[in-house]
N, C-alpha and C positions, 0 to 999 in steps of 0.2 A: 539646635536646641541646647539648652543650658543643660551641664553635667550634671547638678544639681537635680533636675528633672529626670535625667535618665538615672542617676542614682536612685531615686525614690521608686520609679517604677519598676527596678530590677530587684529594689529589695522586699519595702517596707510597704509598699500599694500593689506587689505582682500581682494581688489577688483580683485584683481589680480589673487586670487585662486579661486579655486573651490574645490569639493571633488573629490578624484580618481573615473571615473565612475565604472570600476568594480568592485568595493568593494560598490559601491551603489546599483549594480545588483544582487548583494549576499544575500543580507538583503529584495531585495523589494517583493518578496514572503510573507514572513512574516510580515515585517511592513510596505507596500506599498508606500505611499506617507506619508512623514512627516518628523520632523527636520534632520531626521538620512541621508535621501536618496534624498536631492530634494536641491537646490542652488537657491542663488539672491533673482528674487522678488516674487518667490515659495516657498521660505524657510521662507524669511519674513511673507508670509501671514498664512504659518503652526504657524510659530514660536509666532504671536501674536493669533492663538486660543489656544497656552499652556499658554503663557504668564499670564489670569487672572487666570487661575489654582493656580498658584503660585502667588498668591498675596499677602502682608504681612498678613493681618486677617487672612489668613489660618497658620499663622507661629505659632501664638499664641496661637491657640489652646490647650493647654495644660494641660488642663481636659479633652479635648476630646482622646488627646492620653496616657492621665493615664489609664485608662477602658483596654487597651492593655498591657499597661505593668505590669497592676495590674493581667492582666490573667497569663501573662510570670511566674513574681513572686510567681504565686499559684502552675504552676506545676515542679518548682524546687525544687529538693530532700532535705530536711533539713536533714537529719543523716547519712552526707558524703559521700553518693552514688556517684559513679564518672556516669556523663551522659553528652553528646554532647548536648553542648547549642547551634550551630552552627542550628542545626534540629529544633529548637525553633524557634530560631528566625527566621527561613524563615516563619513560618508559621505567625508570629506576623508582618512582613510586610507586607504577603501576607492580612492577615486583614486590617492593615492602609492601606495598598492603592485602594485596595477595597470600603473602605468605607471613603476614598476622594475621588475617582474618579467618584463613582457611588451612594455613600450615602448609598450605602447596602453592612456590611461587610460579609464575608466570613464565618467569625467565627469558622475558624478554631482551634482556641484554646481554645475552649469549646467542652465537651465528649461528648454533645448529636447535633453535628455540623450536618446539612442533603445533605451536602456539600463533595462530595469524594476531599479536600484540596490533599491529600497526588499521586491524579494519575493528577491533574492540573499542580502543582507545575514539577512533573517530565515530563509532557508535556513541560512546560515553559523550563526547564530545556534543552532537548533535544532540543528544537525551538533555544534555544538561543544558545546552542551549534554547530548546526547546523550552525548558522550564521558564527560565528567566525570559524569553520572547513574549509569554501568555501571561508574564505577572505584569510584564511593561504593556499587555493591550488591554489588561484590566478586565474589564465586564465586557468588550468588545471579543477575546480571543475564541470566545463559541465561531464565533461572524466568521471574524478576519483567517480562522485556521480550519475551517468548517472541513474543508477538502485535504487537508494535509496530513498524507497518509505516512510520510517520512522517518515525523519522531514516534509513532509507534513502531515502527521498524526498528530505529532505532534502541529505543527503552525495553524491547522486545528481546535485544541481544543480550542486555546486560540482565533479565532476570531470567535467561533461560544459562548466562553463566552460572549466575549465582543456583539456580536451581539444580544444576551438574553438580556444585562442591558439595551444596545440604546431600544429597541423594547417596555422593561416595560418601561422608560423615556416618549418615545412619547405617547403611551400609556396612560400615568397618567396625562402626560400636556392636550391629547386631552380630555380626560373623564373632566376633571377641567375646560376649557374652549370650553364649547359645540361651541362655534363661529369657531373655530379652529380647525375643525376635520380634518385627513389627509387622502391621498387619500391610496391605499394599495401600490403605486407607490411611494410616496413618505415617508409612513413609512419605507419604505427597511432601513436595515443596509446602510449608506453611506461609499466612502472611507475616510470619518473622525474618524472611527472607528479604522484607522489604528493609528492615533493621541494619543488615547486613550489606544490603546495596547503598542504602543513603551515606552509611559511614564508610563502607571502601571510596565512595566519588567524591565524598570530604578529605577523605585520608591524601587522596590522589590530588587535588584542583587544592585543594590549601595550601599545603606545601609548598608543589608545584610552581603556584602563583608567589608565592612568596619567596621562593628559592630564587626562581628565577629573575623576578624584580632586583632583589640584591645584586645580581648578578650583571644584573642590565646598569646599576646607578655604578655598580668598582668596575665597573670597565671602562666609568666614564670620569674614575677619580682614582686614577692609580695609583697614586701617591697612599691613597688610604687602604691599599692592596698590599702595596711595601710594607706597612706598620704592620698588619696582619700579619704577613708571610714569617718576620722577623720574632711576632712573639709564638708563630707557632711550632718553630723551631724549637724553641723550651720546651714546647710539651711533650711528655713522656707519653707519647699512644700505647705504652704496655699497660699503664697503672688507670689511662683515661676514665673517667666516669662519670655520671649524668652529673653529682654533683660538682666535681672541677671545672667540667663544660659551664657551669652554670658561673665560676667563678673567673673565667675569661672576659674581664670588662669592654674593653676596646671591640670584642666580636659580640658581647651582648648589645652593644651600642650599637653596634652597623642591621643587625636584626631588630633591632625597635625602631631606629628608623625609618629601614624598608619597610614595615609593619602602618607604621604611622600614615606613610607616603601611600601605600598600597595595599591597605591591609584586606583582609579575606570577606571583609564585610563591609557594604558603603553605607547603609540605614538598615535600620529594624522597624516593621513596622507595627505597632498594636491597637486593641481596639478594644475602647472602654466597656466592661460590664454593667458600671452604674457611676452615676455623678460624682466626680473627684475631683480633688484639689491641688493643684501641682505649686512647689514654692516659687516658680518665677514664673515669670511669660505674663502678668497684669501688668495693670496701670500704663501710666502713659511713657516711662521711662521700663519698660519690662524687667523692675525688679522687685515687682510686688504679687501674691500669690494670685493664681489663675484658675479659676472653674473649666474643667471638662466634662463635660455633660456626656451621658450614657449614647454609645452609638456613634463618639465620634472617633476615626483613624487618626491617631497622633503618630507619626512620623519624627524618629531620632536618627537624625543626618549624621552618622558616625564620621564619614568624609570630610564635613564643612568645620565640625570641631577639629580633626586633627590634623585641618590647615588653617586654624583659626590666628591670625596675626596675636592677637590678643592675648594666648596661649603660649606661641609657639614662637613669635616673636616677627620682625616684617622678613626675611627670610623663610616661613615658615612652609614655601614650596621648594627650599631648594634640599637637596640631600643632605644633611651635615650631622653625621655619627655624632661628633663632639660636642650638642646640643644636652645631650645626655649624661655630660659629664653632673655630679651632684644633684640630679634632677629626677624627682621618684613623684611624677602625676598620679592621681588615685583616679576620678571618674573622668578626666579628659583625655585616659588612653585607653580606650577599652577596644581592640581590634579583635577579643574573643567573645565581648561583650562580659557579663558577668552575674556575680552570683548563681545561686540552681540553674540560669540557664545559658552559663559561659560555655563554651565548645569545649566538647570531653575530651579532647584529642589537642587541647592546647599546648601541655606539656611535652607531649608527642612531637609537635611540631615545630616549637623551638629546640631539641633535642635532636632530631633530624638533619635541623637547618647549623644548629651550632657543629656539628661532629663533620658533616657535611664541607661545612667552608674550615674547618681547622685541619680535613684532608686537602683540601684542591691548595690552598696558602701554603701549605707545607709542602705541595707538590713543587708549585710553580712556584717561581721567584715575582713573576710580572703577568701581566695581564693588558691585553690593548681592545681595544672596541674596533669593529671593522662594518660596522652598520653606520652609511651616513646619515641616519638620522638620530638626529642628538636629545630629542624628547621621547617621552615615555607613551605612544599611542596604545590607548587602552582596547581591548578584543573583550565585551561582555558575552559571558555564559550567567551560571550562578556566580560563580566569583568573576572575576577578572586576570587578564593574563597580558603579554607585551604582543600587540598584532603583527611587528614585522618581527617575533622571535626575540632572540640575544644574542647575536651575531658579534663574535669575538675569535680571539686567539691566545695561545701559549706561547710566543716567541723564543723561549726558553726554560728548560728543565732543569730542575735544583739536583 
């Protein structure tokens, strides 16, 4: 789809869409009502109790998410052992969001954890996979899943977590403020619970996905690991801060990238409320304006644009940070999508990912890839992830 088209429909015609409802119907098992499955002035009102989640103070944090990465860094092999960093780091999100969302991490990457992390994680796994199976069988997944009794099992673990942190929360407010004690009806889990799980499995699988991709293309271009390592040697980790992260170019470059190549989103898909007009996609050369008639799914391939030759250049499948050099795309990069309803956790994300690789570069002088396979095979859930892992090594310690 032309950028142009998806600019208009995120800004200036939102009103006009809506989400496809059976792909809302797929998901509301598992994450009930919240920004993923609900429109208008229901989306709005979910959409501002994530909103102060994501507040910049929380951006900054950045002592608070050393403690994490300082764990990551403790259990990576120094004398060249090849190991799947990919398995790490779900468990170092599954901590940070944990103990953003709830204040009580996980702790999954510590040995003496009282936490079974490793049958959560593949709950979550299975839940989310789940999801994305029943939007790919469409108006079939009643049929085809009729008998599958798995991913409620599944989707089942993760809101009876989430129901454990809400229950200690109320809990600790009521013991604190004896004025305010709650009735046993109104301590229940609420469905804001669902609020809560959609964006921890975001918080967790974006990243994630994304971290790990980077991590999959510099093992496979170490030359561009060296340049890293070298400037991050300058940085002062005492004074660090979401904005200096922000002004590290060469590591912003290797994150938009990865983003590009792999990003957290591969289409969005919406569904007309009433007849509109989109500025391209007519006539016989499709650069003349287009009628969409009320009732129909329009489908924005965020994937196909940001491997579009045309855009990106005839390279534009292969990894190359330095594409980025002078180059500031408005609507042909959007891996958060945008405007109202860009991912509230974007910032978060690149924030994560920058502090993240300006530890490990600083750690390690070098990096080698120990997976022989040299393409990037894609593993669908909601997002996407690498299916044989990231199988690398540290050869050597700075």
């Amino acid at each position: 789809m032309h950028s142009e088209n998806i600019q208009q429909i995120a800004t200036s015609l939102s009103d006009n869409f809506i989400r496809n409802t059976g792909r809302k119907n797929t998901a509301w098992p598992f994450m009930g009502k919240s920004i993923i499955t609900t429109d208008k002035a229901e989306w709005k009102h979910y959409r501002n109790l994530v909103n102060p989640t994501f507040a910049r103070p929380e951006l900054l944090d950045i002592e608070g998410l050393s403690v994490f990465v300082d764990r990551l860094i403790d259990l990576i092999p120094r004398d060249g052992k090849s190991f799947d960093i990919q398995a790490l780091h779900h468990k170092m999100f599954l901590d940070i969001s944990t103990e953003f969302f709830f204040g009580k991490s996980m702790d999954s990457l510590l040995p003496d954890t009282p936490f079974d992390s490793d049958q959560f994680l593949k709950a979550l796994d299975e839940a989310l996979a789940g999801v994305g199976q029943r939007r790919q069988a469409g108006r079939l997944s009643g049929l085809r899943f009729a008998f599958d009794k798995s991913w409620k099992r599944a989707y089942k673990k993760g809101h009876s977590y989430v129901d454990e942190q809400v229950k200690a929360a109320l809990e600790a407010t009521s013991s604190s403020s004896p004025g305010n004690q709650k009735s046993d009806q109104e301590a229940q889990p609420s469905p804001r619970r669902y609020v809560l799980l959609q964006d921890m499995a975001k918080q967790i699988q974006t990243p994630l996905q994304s971290w790990s991709a980077m991590l999959f293309h510099l093992a496979r271009n170490p030359h561009i690991w060296t340049e890293l390592h070298e400037t991050a040697l300058q940085v002062n980790l005492d004074t660090l801060t979401f904005e200096s992260l922000k002004s590290l170019l060469n590591f912003r470059n290797v994150i938009s990238e990865t983003l590009r190549l792999q990003g957290p989103s591969g289409r969005v898909l919406r569904l007309t409320e009433r007849d509109t007009v989109l500025p391209l996609g007519g006539g016989k050369d499709g650069q003349s304006p287009i009628l969409v008639e009320k009732g129909t799914t329009v489908s924005m391939n965020l994937w196909c644009m940001h491997h579009d030759s045309d855009i990106w250049g005839a390279d534009a499948y292969v990894f190359k940070p330095e594409r980025w050099i002078g180059k500031r795309p408005l609507w042909e990069f959007v891996p958060f999508f945008g405007e109202q309803r860009i991912c509230p956790a974007n910032q978060q994300v690149l924030t994560h990912a920058s502090y993240t690789l300006v530890r490990l570069t600083r750690q390690f002088r070098c990096i080698e890839n120990r997976d022989p396979m040299l393409e990037y095979v894609e593993l669908t859930k909601m997002t996407t992830q690498s299916r044989n892992g990231v199988k690398i090594a540290f050869p050597e310690e700075q």
